[in-house]
Structure formats: C-alpha cells, structure tokens
C-alpha positions as CSV (number, residue, x, y, z in Angstrom):
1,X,-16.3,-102.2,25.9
2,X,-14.8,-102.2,22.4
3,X,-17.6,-103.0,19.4
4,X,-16.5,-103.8,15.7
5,X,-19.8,-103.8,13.3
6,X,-18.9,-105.1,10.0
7,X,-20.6,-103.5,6.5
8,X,-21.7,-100.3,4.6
9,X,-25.3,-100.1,4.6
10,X,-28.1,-98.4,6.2
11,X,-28.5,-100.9,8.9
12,X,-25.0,-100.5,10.1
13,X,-25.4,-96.9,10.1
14,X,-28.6,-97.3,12.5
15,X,-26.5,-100.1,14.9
16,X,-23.5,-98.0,14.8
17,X,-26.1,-95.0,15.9
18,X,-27.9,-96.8,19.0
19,X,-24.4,-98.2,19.9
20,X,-22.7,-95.0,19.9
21,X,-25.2,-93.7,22.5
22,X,-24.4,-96.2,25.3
23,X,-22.4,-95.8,28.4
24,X,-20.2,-98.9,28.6
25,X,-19.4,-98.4,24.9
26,X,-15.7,-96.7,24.5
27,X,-14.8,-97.8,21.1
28,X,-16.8,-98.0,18.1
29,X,-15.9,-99.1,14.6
30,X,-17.1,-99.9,11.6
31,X,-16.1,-101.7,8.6
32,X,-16.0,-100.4,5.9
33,X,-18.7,-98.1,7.0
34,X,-20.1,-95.1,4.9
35,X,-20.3,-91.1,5.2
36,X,-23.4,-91.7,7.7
37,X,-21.6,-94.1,10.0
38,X,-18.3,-91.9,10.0
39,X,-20.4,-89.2,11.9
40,X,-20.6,-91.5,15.0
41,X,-18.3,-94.2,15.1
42,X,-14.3,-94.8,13.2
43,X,-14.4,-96.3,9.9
44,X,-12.0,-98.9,9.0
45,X,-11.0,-100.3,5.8
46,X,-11.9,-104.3,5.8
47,X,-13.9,-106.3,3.9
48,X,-16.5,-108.1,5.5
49,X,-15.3,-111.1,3.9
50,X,-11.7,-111.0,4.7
51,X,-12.2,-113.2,7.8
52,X,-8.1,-112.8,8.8
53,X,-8.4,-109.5,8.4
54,X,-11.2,-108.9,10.8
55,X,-9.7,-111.7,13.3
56,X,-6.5,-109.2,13.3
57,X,-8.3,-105.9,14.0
58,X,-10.4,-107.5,16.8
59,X,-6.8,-108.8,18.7
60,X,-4.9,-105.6,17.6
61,X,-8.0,-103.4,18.8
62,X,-8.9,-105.7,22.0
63,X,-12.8,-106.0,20.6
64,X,-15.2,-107.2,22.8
65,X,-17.8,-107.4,20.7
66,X,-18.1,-108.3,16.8
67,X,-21.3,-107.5,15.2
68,X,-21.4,-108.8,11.1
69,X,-24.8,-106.5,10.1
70,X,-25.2,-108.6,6.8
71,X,-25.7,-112.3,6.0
72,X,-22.9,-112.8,3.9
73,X,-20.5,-113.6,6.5
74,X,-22.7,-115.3,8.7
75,X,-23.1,-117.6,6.4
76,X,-19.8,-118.0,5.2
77,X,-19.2,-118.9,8.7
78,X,-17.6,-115.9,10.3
79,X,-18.5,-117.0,13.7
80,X,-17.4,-120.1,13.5
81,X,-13.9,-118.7,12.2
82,X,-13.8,-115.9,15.0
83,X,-14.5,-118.2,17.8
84,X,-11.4,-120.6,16.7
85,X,-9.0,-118.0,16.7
86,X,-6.0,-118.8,19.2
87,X,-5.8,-115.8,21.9
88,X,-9.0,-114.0,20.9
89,X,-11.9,-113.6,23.1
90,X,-14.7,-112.1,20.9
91,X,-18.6,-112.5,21.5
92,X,-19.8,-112.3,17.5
93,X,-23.3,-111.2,17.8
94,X,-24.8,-113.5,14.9
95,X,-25.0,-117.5,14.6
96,X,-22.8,-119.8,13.6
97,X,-22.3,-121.5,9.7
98,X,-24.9,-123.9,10.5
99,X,-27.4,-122.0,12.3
100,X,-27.2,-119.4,9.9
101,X,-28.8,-122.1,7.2
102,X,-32.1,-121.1,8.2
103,X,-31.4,-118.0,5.9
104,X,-28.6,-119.3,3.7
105,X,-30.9,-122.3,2.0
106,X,-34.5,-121.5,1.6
107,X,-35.0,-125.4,1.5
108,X,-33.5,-125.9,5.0
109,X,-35.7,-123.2,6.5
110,X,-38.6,-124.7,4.9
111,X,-37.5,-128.1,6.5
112,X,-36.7,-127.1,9.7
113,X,-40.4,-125.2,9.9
114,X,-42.2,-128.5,9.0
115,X,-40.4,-130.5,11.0
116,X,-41.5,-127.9,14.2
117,X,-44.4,-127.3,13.3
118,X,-44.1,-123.8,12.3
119,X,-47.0,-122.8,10.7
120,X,-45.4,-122.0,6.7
121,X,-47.0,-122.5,2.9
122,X,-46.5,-125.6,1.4
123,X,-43.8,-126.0,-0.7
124,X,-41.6,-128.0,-3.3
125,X,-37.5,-127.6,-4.4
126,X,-36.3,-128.3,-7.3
127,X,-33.3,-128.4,-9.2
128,X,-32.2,-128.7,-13.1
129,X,-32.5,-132.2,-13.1
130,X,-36.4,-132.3,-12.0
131,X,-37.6,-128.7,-13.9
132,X,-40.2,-130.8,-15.9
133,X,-41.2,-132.1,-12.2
134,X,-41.5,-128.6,-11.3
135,X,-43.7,-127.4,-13.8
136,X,-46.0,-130.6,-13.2
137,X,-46.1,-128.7,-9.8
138,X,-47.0,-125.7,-10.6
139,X,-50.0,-127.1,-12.6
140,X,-51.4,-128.2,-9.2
141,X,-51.2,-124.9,-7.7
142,X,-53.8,-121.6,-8.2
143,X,-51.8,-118.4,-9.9
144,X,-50.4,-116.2,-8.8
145,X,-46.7,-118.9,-7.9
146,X,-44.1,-118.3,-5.6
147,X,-40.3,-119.0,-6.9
148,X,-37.6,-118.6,-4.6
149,X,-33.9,-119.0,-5.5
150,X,-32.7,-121.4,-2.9
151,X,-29.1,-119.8,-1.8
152,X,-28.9,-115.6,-0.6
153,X,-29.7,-113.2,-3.6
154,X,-29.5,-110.1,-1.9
155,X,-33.2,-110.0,-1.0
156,X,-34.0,-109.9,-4.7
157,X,-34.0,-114.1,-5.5
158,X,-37.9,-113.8,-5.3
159,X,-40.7,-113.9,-7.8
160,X,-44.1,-113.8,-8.3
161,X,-45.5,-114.6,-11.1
162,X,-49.2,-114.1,-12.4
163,X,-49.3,-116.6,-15.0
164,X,-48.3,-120.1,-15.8
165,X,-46.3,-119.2,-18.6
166,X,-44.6,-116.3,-16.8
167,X,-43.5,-119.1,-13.9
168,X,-42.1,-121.7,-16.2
169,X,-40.1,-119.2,-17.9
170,X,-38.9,-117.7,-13.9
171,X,-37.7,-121.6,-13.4
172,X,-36.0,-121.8,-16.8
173,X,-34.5,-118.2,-16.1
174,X,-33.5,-119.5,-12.5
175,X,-32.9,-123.5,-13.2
176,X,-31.6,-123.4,-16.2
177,X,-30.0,-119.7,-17.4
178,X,-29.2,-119.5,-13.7
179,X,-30.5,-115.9,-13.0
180,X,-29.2,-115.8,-9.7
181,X,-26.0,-117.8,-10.1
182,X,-25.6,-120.5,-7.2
183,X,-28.3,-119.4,-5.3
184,X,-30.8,-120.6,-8.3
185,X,-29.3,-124.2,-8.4
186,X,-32.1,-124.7,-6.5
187,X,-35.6,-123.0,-6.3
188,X,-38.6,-123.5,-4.1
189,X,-42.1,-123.2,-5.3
190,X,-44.7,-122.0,-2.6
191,X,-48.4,-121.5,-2.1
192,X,-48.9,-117.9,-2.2
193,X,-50.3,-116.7,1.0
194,X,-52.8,-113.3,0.8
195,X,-52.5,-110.6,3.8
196,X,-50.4,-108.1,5.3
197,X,-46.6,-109.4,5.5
198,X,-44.5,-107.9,8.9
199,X,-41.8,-108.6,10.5
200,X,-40.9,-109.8,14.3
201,X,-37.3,-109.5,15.4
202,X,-35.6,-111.6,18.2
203,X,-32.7,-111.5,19.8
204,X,-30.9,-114.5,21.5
205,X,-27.8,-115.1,23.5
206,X,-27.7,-119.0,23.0
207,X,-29.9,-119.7,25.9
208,X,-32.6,-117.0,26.4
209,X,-33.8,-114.5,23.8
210,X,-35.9,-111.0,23.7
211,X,-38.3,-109.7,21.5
212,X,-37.8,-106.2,19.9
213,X,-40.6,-104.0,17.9
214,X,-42.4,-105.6,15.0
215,X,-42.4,-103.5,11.5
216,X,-43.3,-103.9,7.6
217,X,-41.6,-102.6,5.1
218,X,-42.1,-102.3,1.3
219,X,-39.6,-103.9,-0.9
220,X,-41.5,-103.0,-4.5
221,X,-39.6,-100.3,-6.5
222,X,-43.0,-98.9,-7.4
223,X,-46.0,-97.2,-5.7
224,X,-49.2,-99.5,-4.8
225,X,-46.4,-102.4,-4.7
226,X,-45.3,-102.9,-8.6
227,X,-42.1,-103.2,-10.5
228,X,-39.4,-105.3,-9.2
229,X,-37.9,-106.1,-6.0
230,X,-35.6,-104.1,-3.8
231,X,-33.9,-104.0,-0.9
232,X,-36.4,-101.9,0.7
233,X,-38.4,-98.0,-0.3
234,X,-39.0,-97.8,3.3
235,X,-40.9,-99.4,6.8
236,X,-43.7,-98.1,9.7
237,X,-43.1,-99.6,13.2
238,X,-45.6,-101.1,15.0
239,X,-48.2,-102.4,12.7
240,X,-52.0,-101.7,13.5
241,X,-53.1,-105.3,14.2
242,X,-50.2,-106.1,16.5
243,X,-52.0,-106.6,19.7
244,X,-50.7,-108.3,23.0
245,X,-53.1,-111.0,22.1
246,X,-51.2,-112.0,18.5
247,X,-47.8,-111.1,19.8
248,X,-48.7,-114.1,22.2
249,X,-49.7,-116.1,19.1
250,X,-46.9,-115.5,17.2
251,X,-44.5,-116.6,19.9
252,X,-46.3,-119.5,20.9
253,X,-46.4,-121.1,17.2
254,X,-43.2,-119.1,15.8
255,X,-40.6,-118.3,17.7
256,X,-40.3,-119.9,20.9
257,X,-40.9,-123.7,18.8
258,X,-38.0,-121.7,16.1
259,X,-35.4,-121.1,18.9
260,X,-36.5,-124.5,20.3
261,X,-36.3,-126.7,17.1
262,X,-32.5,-124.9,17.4
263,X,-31.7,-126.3,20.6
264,X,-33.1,-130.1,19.4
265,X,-30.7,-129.7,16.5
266,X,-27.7,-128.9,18.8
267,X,-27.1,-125.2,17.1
268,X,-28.2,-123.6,20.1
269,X,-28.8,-120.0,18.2
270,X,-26.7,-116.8,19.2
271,X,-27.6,-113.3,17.5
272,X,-30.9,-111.7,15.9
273,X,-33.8,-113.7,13.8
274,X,-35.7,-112.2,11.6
275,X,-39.2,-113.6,11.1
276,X,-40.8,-112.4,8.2
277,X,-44.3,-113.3,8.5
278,X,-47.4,-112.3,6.6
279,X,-51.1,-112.0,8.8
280,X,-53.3,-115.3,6.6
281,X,-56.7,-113.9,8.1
282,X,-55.7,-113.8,11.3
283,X,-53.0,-116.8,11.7
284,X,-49.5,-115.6,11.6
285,X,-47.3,-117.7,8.9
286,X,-43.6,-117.6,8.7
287,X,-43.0,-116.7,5.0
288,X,-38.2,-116.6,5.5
289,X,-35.9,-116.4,7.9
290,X,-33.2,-114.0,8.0
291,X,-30.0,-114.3,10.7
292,X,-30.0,-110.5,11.1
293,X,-31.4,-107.6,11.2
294,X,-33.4,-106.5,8.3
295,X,-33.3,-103.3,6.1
296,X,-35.3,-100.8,6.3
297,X,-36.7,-101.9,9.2
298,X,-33.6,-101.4,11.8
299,X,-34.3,-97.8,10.5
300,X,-37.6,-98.0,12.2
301,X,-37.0,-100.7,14.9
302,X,-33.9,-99.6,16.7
303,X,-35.0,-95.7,17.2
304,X,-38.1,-97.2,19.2
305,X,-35.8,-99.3,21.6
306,X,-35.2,-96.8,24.7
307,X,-32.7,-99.9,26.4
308,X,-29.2,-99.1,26.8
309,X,-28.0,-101.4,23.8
310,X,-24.2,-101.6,24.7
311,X,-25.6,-103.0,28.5
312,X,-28.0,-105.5,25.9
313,X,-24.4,-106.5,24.4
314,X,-23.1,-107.2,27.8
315,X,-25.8,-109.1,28.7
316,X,-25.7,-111.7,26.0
317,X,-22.2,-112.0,26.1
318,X,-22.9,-113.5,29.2
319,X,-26.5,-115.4,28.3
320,X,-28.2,-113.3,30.5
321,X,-30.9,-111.8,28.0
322,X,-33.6,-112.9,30.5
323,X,-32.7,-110.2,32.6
324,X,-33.3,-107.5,30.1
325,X,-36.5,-105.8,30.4
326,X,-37.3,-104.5,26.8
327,X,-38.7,-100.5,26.9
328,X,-40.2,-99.6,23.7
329,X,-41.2,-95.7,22.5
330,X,-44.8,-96.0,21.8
331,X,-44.7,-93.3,19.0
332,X,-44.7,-95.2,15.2
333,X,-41.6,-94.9,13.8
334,X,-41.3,-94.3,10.1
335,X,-38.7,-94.6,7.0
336,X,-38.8,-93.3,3.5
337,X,-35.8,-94.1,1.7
338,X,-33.9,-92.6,-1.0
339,X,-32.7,-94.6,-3.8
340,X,-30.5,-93.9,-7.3
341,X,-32.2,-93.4,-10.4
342,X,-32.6,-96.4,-12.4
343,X,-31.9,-98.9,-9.3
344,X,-32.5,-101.7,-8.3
345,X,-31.4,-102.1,-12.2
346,X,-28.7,-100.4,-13.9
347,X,-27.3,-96.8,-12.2
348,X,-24.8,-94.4,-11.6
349,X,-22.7,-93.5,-8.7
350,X,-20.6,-90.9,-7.4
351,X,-23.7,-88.0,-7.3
352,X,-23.2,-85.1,-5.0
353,X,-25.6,-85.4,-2.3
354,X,-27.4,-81.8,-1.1
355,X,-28.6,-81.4,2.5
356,X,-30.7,-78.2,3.0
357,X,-31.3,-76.8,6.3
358,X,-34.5,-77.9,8.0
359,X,-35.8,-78.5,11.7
360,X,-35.0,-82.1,12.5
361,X,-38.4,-82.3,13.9
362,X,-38.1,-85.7,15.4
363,X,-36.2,-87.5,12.8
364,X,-32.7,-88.4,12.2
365,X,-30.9,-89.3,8.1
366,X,-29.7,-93.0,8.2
367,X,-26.9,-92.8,5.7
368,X,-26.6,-96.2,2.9
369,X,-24.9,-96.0,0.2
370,X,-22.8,-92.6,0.6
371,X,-19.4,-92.4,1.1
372,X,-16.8,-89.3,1.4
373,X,-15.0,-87.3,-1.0
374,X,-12.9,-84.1,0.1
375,X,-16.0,-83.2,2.4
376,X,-19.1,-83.7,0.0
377,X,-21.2,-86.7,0.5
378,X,-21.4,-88.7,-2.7
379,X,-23.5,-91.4,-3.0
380,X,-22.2,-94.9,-3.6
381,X,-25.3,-97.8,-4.0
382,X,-28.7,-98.2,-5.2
383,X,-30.6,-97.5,-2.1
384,X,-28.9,-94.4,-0.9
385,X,-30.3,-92.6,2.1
386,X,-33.2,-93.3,4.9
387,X,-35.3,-90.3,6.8
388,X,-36.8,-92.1,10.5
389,X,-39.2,-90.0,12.5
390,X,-41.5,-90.1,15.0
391,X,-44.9,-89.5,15.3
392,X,-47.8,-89.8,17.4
393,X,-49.4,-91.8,14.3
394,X,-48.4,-93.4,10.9
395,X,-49.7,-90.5,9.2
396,X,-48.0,-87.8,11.3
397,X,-44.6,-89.7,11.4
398,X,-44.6,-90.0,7.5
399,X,-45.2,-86.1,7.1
400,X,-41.8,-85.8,9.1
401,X,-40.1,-88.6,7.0
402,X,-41.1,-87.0,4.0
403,X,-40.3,-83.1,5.2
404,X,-36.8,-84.9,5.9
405,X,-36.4,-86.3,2.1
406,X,-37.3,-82.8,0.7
407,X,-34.6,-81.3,2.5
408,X,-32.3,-84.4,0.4
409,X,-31.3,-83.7,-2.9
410,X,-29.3,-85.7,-5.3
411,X,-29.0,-86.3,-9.3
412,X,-31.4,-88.9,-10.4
413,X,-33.0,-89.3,-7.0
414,X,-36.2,-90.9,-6.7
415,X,-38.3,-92.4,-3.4
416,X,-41.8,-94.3,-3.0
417,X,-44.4,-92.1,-1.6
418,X,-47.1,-94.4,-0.6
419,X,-45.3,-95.7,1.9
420,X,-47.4,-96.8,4.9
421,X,-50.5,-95.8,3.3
422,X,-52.2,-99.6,3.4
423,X,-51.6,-99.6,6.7
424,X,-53.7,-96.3,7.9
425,X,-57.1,-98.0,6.5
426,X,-56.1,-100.8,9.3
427,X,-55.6,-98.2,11.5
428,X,-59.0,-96.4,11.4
C-alpha cells in the first residue's frame, strides 16, 4: 500500500511516524513535510492546496491512500475533488466539503449539535449587520463571554473575555475591523462552561467508526493558562477522570448521536472527529468540532495506539472498522513542546536547532516547524518541536518530556513548564 499525507506540522510528522512502522505500508510520502518527517518517510514538494497537483502525484505514484492532516483542504473540499478524478482510485482519509462544515463554520456545528441533541452551551451568531443585537446579548449573559470567529482561524479565532467592555470591543475587532478576515464575518457568542476541557478522537469509515485514546492539551502561551492562544504548549494522554463508566457517557450523548445526525443529513462521515469537550461537573459537553486530528494531541494519542495503523487504513478503505479491535499502551503519554521566541505573535525563523546526546528513555522528538539546510535543522514556524514519552504516571512521563527538551536547544526558544500539572491533583 502506497500512503500520501499532505502538510508540515507536527501531527504529520507523528502520522507519517506510526505509518512508517506498518507492514503493508511500502510507500510513504509526505507533502511538503519537514526535517522530522524526512527521517521516516519521502518528502515531496506540493502544496496542500494545489488540489491538481496532489490528484497527479497520487496517479503518477499509484497512492492508495491520501491522508490531508490539516483542515484547510478538507474544507476546501479536497475529498470531494479527489474522488471525481477520472482513472484515480484513492481512499482520502478525511470527509467531504460538506461534512467537513462541522469544523469549517462554528454556526453549523452549533446547529447540527442542537438539532441532535448534543449536549453544547447555548449560543447566538452574529454578523455586522446585527453587532448592536450582539451586544444586547451579551448583556444577558454572566462574564467571563465566549466569542468565536465563525470560519477556521488556525485554532486562534477564540476569545475570552473578562469584562463587558473587553467583549464588545472582541466583536468590534472581529465584526467590524475583521480580525480574523472571513472567518470573523461571523462570530458566535457562548455561555462559558467551567471544568476540565479534553478531547475524544474517532475514527470512521463511512459506516462504522472506532474510538482512539482521549487527551487535553494546553493551548495558552503562558504558564497557569494566560497570554494568548496557540496552537498548542503541549498534551497528557489519558486524563484521570476518564473511566469506562464516562467513556460510555460520552458516546451515548456525543458521538454515536454526532456520526448519526451525519447519516440523517446524507454526509455519511469518512475520516477522524475531533470532539473537544470540557467535563461541566460531571456531564460531558461538546465545546467544537474538528475533521482531524488535533495538535498536540496526535503527539500523545498515536504513540499509545499499539494497532497496526496501515492494516487500520486497509480496513476503512473497505468500511470494515468494526472489525478493528483498538489496543491501547496503558502508560500516560506526554508532550512538551517547543515553540519560537515571540510566537504565537511576531518571530524569527531560520535558527539552528542543537540536539545533544541524551538516553531516549522512552521518548521520541516530533519534528513541526523545522526544515533542512545543508544537514542542520533550522527551524521554520512558531511552534517548532514536540518531546512524547512514556511513563507509568503523568508526573514520571513529564520528567522524560522535559529531560528530552533540555537536550533541544535553539535561539529564542521557550516552552510551558506546567504542563500537566492541573491534572496530577485529579490524579491523587
């Protein structure tokens, strides 16, 4: 079997990883990859977005299976484009233009989630036209608000603000200055919801689906959660309170009624959902959707997977997911990861990255934003480079993730180091 895996960031770098390690996988590529990714798989030079492109390398490299690792062209409708394609036969892990609504228009996911039930926060969108409407919202709600930029905004179209007077100037920012371009034309206003977010990732073929490990990561540039928004510092899998009793929750009231409300709306769903969710005292809530994998937490998720993942790719090829039996390593899996100086704002590229001998110690460097240059590793992004490892707790796997990012040295180079910590007092 032949696998394409389209982008450059840390979660192709993990895919391309637990790919590269099965038996029925002969060729592996990735476009445009990074340094990290060129260590166990071919890079090739596409854009994700160049759907004719792509289309040509699958027929000219017989690929059996496309897997786009971002939302961009999921949403742009590369499966959709793929599947049309006179003479190719490609199974593109990820859903089609419609399907992949749930994460392209927060509106539409919060829709779809009241119309099935799904337990969510109340809402309200708004556009330009009705900002004063949206401010006579907010002024029925309790501080701190929720505003989410409508359209994708590279995980950083959300704000929280503490004050009245802090929101309406987030929905003149977003409505009006359009912060976030397109994806602000329209913004949602929630109820805040108090607890401990997490994630649940599924994966369907169309027809059946299988549940992989849960994680939470920590998107806040600062420690104890402050300071903006950013792709991700890092992620712990499993979380304390996931017991067999919620997972059985959580799939009852999330994502067997998600996959189902699918089916009811003919877009029969092909490819991984995300469910970020937050614990509301107990009740699991479904705060987005994603149509893919998340990042960090594939650093965290797909080294606790023991399955065979090429055989997983065979199998919903051919909608036979029900036949996979999911094995799981029951050591917690943590991430810390690197990021450059000054991001998710304004920084500089192009930094020699140092890697100083150490015992790997049950952990393995997810590589980001790097690329190569005459043999050194430069980096080349914001977040830059992830340490996984294992551990018989959360405590003892951070120690190895954080031995690993010692032995990482770069200009500018800065990392959380709290990760995980609000989880060990739910541990004890």
């Amino acid at each position: 079997m032949n696998v394409l895996i389209l982008g450059s960031g840390g979660r192709e770098h993990v895919l391309a990883w637990k790919t590269a390690q099965s038996s029925v996988v002969q060729n592996l590529f990735v476009a445009p990859g990074n340094a990290g990714t060129a260590q166990v798989a071919k890079n090739v030079d596409l854009s994700v977005m160049d759907f004719d492109s792509v289309a040509s390398f699958c027929k000219s490299n017989a690929i059996d299976v496309l897997i786009p690792g971002s939302e961009d062209p999921l949403v742009a409708g590369i499966t959709d484009f793929i599947d049309a394609q006179d003479g190719l036969d490609v199974f593109v892990l990820g859903p089609n233009k419609a399907a992949a609504q749930l994460e392209g228009s927060k509106d539409y996911a919060k829709a779809f989630m009241i119309e099935n039930d799904i337990p969510t926060a109340q809402y309200g969108t708004f556009t330009a036209d009705t900002i004063q409407e949206a401010k006579a919202y907010l002024r029925t709600k309790n501080a701190p608000y929720v505003l989410k930029a409508d359209g994708l905004a590279a995980g950083k179209g959300v704000v929280i603000s503490e004050s009245l007077e802090h929101a309406d100037e987030t929905l003149d920012d977003m409505l009006l200055d359009k912060k976030f371009g397109d994806a602000s034309s329209q913004v949602v206003i929630e109820d805040f919801l108090s607890g401990v977010e997490f994630s649940i990732f599924a994966l369907s073929d169309g027809e059946n689906y299988i549940i992989l490990p849960e994680a939470k990561d920590y998107k806040r540039i600062g420690e104890n959660d402050t300071g903006l928004n950013t792709g991700g510092m890092g992620a712990v899998s499993p979380v304390p309170f996931m017991t067999d009793e919620y997972l059985s929750q959580v799939e009852k009231e999330i994502i067997t009624p998600t996959f189902e409300g699918l089916k009811n709306r003919n877009m029969p769903f092909v490819g991984f959902v995300f469910f970020g969710l937050i614990n509301d005292n107990g009740s699991p809530k479904v705060i987005e959707y994603n149509v893919r994998m998340g990042d960090p937490e594939t650093e965290v998720v797909f080294p606790r997977l023991k399955n065979d993942f090429g055989k997983i790719l065979k199998l919903a090829s051919n909608k036979r997911l029900n036949e996979v039996n999911v094995q799981v390593d029951d050591r917690v899996c943590t991430t810390v990861f690197a990021v450059s100086g000054g991001y998710p704002e304004s920084y500089t590229t192009g930094a020699k990255i140092e890697f100083r001998p150490h015992q790997a110690n049950d952990s393995v460097v997810f590589h980001a934003g790097t690329k190569i240059d005459d043999n050194d590793i430069l980096t080349n992004g914001g977040r830059v480079i992830a340490v996984s490892a294992f551990g018989e707790n959360i405590q003892d796997a951070l120690s190895k993730s954080y031995d690993g990012i010692g032995h990482i040295a770069f200009d500018k180079m800065y990392y959380r180091k709290d990760i995980g910590q609000d989880l060990l007092t739910l541990s004890k």
